[in-house]
C-alpha positions as CSV (number, residue, x, y, z in Angstrom):
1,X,0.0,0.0,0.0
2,X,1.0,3.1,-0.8
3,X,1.0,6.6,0.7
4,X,0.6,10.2,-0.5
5,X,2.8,10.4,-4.1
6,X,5.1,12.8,-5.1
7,X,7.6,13.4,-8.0
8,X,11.5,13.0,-7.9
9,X,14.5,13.1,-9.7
10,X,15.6,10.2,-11.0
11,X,19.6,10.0,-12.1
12,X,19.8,7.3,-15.2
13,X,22.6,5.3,-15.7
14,X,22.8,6.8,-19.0
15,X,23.7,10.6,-17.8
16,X,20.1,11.9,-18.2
17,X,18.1,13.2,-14.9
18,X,14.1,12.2,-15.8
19,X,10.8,12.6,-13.0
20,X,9.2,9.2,-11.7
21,X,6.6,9.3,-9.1
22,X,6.9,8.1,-6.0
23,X,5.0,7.5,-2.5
24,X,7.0,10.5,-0.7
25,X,7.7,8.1,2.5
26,X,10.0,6.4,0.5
27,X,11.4,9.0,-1.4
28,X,12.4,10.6,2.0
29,X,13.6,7.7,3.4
30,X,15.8,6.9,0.3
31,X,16.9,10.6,0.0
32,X,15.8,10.8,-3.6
33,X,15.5,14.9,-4.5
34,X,12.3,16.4,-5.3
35,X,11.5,16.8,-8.8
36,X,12.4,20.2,-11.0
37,X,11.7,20.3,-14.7
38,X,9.6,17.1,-15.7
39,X,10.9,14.7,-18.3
40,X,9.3,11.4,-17.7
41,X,11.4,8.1,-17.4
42,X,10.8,6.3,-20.6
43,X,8.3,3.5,-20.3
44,X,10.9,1.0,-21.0
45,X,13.5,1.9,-18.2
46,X,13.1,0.4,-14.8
47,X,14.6,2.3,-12.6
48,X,17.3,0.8,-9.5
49,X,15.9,-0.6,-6.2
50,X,16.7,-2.0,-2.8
51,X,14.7,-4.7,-1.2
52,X,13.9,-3.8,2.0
53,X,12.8,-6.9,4.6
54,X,10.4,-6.0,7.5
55,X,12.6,-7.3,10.5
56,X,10.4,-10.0,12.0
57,X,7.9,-10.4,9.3
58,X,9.8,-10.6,6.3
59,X,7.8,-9.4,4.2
60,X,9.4,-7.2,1.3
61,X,9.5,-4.1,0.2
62,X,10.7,-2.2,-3.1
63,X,12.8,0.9,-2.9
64,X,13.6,2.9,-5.5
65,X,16.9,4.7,-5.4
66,X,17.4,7.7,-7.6
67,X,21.3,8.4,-7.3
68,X,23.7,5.5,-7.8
69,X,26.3,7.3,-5.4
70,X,24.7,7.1,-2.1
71,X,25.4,4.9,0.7
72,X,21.9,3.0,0.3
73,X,22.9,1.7,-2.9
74,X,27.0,1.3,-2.6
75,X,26.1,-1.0,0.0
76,X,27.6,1.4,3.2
77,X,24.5,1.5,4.7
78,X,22.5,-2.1,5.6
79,X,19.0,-0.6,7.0
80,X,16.5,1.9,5.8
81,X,13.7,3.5,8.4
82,X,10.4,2.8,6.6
83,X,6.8,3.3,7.9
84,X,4.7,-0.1,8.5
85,X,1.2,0.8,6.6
86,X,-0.1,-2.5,8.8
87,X,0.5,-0.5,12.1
88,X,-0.6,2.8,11.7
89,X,2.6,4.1,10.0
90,X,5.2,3.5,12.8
91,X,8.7,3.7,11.8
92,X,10.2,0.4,11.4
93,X,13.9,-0.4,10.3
94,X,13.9,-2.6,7.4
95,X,16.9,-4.6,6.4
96,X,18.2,-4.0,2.9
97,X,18.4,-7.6,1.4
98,X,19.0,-6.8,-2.2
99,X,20.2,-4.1,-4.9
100,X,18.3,-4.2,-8.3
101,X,19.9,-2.1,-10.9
102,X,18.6,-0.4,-13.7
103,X,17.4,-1.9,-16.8
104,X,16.3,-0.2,-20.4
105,X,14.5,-3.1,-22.2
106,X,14.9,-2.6,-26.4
């Protein structure tokens, strides 16, 4: 479940800095900047993400991360403060499990 959405900045592995929307808990939590100009992230790129595991559920979560340099995604930094949806937005630490990179399909 998501919350309220917003718009960020997205930094492609090709150079280019497009918008993607984004539930705004996340973005803060991931430190992804809010969005300037728009230019839309082609359909065919999906963007980099962590996978984030609820600490004594398990249950999974998908992060996107908008700038490859940051200690979320170079792997310094091994938990991410999340709110839990299922108990009235508390903060829980998740624990990163995973780093997706970005794809461009055709």
């Amino acid at each position: 479940m998501a919350g309220a959405m917003t718009r960020v900045n997205y930094h492609s592995d090709d150079g280019v800095t497009y918008t993607m929307r984004q539930d705004a808990s996340n973005a803060t939590a991931a430190g992804n900047p809010a969005a300037g100009a728009f230019q839309g992230l082609p359909k065919r790129y999906r963007p980099r993400f962590l996978l984030a595991a609820h600490p004594t559920t398990g249950r999974e979560r998908r992060i996107q991360v908008s700038d490859a340099t940051t200690g979320l995604w170079l792997g310094s930094v091994a938990t991410i403060t999340l709110p839990d949806f299922d108990n009235l937005m508390a903060p829980v630490v998740y624990i990163i499990r995973g780093r997706i990179g970005e794809r461009r399909l055709g």
